[in-house]
C-alpha positions in Angstrom: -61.1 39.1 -30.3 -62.6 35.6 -31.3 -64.6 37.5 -33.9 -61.4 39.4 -35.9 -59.3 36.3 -35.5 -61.8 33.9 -37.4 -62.2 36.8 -39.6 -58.6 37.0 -39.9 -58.5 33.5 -40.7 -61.2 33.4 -43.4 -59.6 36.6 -45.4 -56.2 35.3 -45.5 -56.7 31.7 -44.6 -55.4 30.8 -48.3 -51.7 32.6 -47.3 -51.4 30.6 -43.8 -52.0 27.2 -45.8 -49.6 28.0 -48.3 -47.4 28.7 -45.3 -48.4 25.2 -43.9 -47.6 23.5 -47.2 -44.2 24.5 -47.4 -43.1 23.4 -43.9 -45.8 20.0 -43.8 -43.5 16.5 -43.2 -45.2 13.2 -41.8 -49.3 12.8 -41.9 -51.1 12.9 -38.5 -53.6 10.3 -38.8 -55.1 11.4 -35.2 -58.7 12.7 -35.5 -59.1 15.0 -32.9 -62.3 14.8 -30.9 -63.8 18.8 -31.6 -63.9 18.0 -35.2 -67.6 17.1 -37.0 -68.0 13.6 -38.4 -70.9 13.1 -40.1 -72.7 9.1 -40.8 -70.3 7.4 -43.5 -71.3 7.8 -47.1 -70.2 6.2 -50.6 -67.3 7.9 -51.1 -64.8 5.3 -50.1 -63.6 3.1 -52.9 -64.8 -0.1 -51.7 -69.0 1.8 -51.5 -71.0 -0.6 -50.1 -69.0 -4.0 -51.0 -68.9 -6.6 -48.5 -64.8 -6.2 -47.2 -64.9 -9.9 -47.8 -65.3 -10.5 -51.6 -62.5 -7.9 -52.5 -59.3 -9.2 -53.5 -56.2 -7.6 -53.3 -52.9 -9.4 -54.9 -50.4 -7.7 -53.5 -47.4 -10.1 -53.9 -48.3 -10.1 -57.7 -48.3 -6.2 -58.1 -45.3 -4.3 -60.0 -45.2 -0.8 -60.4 -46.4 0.8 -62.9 -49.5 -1.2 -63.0 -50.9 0.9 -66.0 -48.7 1.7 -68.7 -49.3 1.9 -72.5 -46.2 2.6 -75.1 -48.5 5.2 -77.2 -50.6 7.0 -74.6 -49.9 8.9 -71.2 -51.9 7.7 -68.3 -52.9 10.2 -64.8 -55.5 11.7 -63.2 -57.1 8.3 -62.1 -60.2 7.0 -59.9 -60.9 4.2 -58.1 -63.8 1.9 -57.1 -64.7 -1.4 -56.3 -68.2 -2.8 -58.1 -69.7 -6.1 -58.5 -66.9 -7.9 -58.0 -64.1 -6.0 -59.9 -61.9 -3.0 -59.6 -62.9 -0.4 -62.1 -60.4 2.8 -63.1 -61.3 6.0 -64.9 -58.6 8.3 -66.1 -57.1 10.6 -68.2 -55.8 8.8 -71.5 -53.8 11.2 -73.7 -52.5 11.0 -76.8 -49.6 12.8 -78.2 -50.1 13.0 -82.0 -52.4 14.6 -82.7 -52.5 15.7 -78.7 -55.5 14.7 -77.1 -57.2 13.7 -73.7 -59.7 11.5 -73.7 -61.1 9.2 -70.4 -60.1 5.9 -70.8 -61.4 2.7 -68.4 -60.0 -0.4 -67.5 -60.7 -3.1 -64.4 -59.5 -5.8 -62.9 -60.6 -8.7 -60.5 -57.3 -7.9 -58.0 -55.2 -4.8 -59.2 -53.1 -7.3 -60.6 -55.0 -8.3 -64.1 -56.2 -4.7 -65.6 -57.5 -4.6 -68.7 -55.2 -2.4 -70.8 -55.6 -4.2 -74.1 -59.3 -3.1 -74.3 -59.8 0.4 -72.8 -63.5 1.7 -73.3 -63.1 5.6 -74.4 -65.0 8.7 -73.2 -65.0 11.1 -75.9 -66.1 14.4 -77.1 -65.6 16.1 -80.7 -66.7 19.7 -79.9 -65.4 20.3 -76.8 -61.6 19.0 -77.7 -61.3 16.1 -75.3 -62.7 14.8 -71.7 -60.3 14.5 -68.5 -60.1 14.4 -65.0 -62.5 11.9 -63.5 -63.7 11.4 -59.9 -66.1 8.9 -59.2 -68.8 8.9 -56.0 -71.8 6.6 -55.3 -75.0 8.6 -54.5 -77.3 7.8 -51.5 -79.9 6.6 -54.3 -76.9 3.8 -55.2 -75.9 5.2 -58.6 -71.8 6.2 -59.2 -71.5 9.3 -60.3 -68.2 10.7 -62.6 -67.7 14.5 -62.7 -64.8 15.7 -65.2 -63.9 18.3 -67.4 -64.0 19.1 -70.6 -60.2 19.9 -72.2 -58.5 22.7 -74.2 -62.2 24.0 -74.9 -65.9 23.5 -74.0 -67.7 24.7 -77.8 -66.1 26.5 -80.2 -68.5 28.3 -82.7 -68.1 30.8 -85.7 -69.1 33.2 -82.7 -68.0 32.3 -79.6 -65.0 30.3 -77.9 -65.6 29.2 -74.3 -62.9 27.5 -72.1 -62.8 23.7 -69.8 -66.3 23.4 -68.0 -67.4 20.6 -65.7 -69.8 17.2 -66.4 -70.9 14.5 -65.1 -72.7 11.1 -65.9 -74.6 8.7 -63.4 -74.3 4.7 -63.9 -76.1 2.4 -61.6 -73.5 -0.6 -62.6 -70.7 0.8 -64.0 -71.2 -0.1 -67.2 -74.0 2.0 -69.1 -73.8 5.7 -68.4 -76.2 8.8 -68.8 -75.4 11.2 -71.6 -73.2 14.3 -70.7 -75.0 16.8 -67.9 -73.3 20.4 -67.3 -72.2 20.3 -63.4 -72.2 24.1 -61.1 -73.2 25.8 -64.5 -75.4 28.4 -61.7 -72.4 28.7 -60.0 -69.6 29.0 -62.8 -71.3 29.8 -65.7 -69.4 32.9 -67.5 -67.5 31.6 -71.0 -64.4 32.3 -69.3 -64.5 30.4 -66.5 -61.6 27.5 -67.3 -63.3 24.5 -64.5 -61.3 21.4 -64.0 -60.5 19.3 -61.6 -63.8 18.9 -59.6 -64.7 16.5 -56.7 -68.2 16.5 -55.2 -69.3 14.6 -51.9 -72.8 14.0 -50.7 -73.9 15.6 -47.3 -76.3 16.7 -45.4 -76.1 20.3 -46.1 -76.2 19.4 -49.8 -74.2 17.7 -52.7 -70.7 19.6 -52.5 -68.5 20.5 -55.4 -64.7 22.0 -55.6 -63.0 22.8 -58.6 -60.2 24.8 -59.9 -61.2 27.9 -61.4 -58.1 29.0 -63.4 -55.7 28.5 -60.7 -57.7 28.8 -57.9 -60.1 26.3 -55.8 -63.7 27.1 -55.0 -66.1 25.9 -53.6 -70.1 25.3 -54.1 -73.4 23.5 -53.3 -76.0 22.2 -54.7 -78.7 22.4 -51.4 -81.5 20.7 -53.5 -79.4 17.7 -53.4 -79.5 17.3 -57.4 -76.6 17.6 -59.3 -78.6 20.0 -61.6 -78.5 22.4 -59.0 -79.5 24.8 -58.9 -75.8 26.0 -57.6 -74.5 28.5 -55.4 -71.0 29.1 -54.7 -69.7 29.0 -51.4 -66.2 30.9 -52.1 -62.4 30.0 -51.4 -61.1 27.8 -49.0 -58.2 28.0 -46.6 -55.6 25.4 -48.5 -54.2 26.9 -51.8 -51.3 25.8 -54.6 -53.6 22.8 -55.0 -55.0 21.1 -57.7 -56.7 17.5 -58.8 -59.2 17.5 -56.1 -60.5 14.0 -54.1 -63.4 13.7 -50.9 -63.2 11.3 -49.1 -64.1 10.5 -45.6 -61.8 8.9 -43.3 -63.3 7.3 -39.8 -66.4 10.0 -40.7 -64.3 13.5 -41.0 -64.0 14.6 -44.6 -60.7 15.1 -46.1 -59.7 16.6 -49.6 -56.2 14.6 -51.0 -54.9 17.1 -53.9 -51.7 17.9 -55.7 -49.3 20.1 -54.8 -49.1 23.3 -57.5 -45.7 24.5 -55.4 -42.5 22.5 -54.2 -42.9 22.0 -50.5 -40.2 22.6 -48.3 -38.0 19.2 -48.2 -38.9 18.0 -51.3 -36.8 18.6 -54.6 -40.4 19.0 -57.1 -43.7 20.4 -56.8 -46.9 17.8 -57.9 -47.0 16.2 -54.8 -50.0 14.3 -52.9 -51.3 16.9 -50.2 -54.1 15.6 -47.3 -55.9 17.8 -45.8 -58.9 17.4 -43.4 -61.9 19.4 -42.6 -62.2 21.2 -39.6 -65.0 23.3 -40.3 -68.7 22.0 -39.6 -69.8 19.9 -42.4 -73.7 20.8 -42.4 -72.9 24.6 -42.5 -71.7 25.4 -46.5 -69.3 27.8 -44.8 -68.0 25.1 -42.7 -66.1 24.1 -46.2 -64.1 26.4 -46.3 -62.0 25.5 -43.2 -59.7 23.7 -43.7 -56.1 22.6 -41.5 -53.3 20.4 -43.3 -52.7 16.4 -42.3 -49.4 16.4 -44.9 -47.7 15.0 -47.6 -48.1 11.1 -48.6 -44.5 10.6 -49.4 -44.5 7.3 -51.5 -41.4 5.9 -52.4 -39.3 6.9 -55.8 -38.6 4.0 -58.4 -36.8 3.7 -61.8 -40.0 4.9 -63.5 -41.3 8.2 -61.5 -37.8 9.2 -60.6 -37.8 12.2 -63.3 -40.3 15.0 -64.0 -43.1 13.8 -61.8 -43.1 11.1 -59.2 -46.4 10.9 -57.6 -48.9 13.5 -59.7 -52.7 13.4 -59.8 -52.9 10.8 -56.7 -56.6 9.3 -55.8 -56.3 7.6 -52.1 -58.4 4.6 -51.3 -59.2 3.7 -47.9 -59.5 -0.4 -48.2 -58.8 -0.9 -44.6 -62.0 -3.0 -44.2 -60.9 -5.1 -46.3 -56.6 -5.7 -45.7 -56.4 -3.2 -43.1 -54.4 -1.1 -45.7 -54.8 2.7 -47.4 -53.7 2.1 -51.2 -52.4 5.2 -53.4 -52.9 5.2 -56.8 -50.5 8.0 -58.4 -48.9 9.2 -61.7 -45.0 8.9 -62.8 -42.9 9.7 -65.7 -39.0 10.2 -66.4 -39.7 13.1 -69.0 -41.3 16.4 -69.6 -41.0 16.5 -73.6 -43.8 14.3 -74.6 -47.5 14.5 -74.6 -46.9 18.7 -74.8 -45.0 19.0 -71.9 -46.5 16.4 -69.6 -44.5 13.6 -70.1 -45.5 10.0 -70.5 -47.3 9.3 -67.3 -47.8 6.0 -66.2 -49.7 4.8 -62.7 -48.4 3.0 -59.8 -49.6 2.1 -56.3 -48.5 2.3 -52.4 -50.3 0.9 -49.7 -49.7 2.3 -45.8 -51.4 1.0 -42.4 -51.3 4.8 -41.1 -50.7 7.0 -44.0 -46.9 8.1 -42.8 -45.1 5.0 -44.5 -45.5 3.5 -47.5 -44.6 0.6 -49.2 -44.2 -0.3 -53.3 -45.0 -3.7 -54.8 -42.0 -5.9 -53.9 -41.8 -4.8 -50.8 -43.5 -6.4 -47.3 
């Protein structure tokens, strides 16, 4: 009976989570014992800073904190290096429309850099976006993205989104583009965004939307030139804008919500979900059980079309004893084809269930 349940649970695992997702409230921060932890890695935001030397200036923090008048701002990543907070996103223009990555830093949150963000860019394959950023055991950070509208158009051919990534070892010079999963997801047609990978000891993990779906592979050499093998689907679905992270040692996946969830009055929501299978086993990925919504408060500038879109959580409790949320806003759905003009505030929580804005205790 064991046997046809878990079976049951694999097959249609994807249908209970949706289930899960529509009825999911508060966060349960509890770990319970059964679950796998395995040895912290680099995947937290602060690496391998020392807690002391990162500064936080709350008190001088409004929302947004990134905001430009001519360009739309989501999709961000977080990480502390050397001193300074560094932040990767999507930068879009509107005419001509465009995504590009755009960077920035500051030495607090409070001071970024906005007047001089350094560009990511790509002619042939009509725009970069998407960015997640890891450190690997070897001590370089790692960014994976996509490729946008199309990968490499010829007089031939047209292929759709596929996934890169470039390796760093201080944040400031970075490798050429590398194809990421091409083993795994290699057909022309594959449209790849959104990936996250994590470091383990089964093997470098990826997972990426694949058209509309999330998937899931390895790389068990522990290169991120494979060679790749996918793993399949996992048991969350209606997500999107993927983030690994561990939290006290269990791995958890943060993504956005594709659907409105029961309670709320708009899909694009941040969704946490840990992992309950066994992290060393590649099937262990798939298993996943819902923690639930981080349900940030609304403001003047997030209370239209979306209010907390493409979120990347940072765990910075080492350091204040506080998660921070970094999360996309806008007030219209007209601009920037459709997307409206995102800018990118923060939250900060003790225990993931409430959160408050800057101007707030």
């Amino acid at each position: 009976m064991k046997l046809r349940f878990h079976h049951f649970q694999r097959r249609f695992g994807w249908f209970l989570s949706a289930i899960a997702l529509s009825v999911m409230t508060a966060t349960d921060l509890t770990i319970p014992e059964r679950l796998v932890s395995q040895p912290v890695v680099t995947n937290n935001c602060l690496g391998s800073a020392d807690p002391k030397t990162v500064a936080i200036s709350w008190e001088k923090l409004k929302n947004p904190i990134i905001s430009f008048p001519e360009q739309a701002a989501k999709d961000m990543t977080v990480r502390f290096v050397d001193g300074k907070w560094h932040m990767l996103f999507s930068y879009i223009s509107d005419n001509p429309f465009r995504f590009q990555i755009g960077g920035v830093n500051s030495t607090d949150l409070s001071d970024w850099s906005t007047d001089d963000v350094k560009v990511w860019d790509r002619s042939v394959s009509g725009g970069l976006a998407s960015p997640e950023v890891v450190q690997a055991p070897d001590g370089r950070y790692v960014t994976v993205f996509n490729s946008h509208t199309y990968d490499l158009r010829s007089l031939f051919s047209e292929s759709r989104n596929k996934l890169y990534y470039r390796t760093s070892s201080d944040f400031q010079i970075w490798s050429t583009m590398n194809r990421l999963g091409e083993k795994a997801w290699s057909a022309p047609e594959d449209r790849l965004i959104d990936a996250a990978i994590a470091y383990t000891e089964a093997g470098i993990i990826v997972v990426a939307k694949k058209e509309q779906t999330p998937y899931f592979a390895i790389s068990t050499s522990g290169s991120l030139d494979g060679p790749w093998e996918e793993i399949g689907k996992p048991t969350f679905a209606s997500l999107e804008n993927y983030q690994l992270l561990q939290i006290d040692g269990v791995w958890h996946l943060l993504g956005t919500t594709l659907r409105q969830p029961k309670g709320y009055d708009r899909a694009h929501l941040p969704a946490l979900y840990r992992l309950i299978g066994n992290p060393s086993d590649p099937q262990g990925w798939l298993e996943w059980e819902r923690v639930g919504i981080l349900d940030v408060p609304q403001e003047s500038w997030n209370q239209g079309y979306e209010r907390a879109n493409s979120a990347h959580l940072c765990d910075a409790r080492a350091a204040d004893g506080y998660f921070y949320l970094f999360y996309a806003g806008s007030n219209d759905r007209d601009s920037f084809n459709g997307r409206g003009h995102a800018k990118i505030g923060v939250a900060r929580s003790r225990d993931l269930k409430t959160w408050s804005i800057p101007g707030q205790p």
